[in-house]
C-alpha positions in Angstrom: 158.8 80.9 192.1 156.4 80.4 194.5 156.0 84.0 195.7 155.6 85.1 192.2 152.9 82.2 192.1 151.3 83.6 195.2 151.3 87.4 193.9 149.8 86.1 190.5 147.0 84.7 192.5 146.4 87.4 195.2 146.0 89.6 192.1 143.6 87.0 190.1 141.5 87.3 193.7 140.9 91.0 193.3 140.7 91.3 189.2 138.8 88.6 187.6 140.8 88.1 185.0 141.9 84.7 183.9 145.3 85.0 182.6 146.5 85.9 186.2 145.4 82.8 187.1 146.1 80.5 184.5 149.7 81.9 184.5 149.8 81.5 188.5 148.3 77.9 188.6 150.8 77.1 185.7 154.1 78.8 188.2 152.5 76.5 191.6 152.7 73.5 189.1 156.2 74.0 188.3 157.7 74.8 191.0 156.1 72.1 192.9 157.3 69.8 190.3 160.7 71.6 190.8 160.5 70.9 194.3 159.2 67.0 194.0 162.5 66.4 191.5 164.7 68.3 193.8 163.8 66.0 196.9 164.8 63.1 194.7 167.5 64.1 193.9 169.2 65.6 196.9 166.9 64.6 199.8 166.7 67.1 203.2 166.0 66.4 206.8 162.5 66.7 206.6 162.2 64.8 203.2 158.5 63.5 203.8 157.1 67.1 204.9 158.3 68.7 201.9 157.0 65.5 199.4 153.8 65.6 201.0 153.2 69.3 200.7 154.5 70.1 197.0 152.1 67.2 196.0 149.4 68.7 198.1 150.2 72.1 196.0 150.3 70.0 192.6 146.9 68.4 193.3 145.1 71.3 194.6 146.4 73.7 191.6 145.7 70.5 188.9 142.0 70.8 190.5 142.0 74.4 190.1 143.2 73.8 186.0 140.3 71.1 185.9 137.7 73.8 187.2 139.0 76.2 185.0 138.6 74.5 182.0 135.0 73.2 183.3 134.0 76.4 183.8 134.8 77.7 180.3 
């Protein structure tokens, strides 16, 4: 999920449209709430790393929804 995620917004760098965006900002949202639910439920080895970098992903693409719609 997030490959797709980064392919959506490799190709919204090069063609300025906005659904490739919206739809790839909307895939790094999910999967790093996929991520954040899956650590709570079954928790790995490096449990903090992986918390602190899906949130890190969730804030930055949350920003990038908020400049979006600021910008339209």
């Amino acid at each position: 999920m997030l490959l797709l995620a980064i392919a959506l917004l490799a190709i919204a760098s090069i063609l300025p449209d906005r659904p490739y965006l919206i739809l790839g900002l909307s895939l790094v949202v999910g999967a790093s709430i996929s991520i954040l639910v899956r650590e709570a439920i079954a928790p790995s080895p490096q449990t903090r790393i992986t918390q602190l970098t899906a949130s890190l992903l969730l804030v930055i693409s949350l920003y990038g929804f908020a400049d979006l719609m600021y910008a339209l």
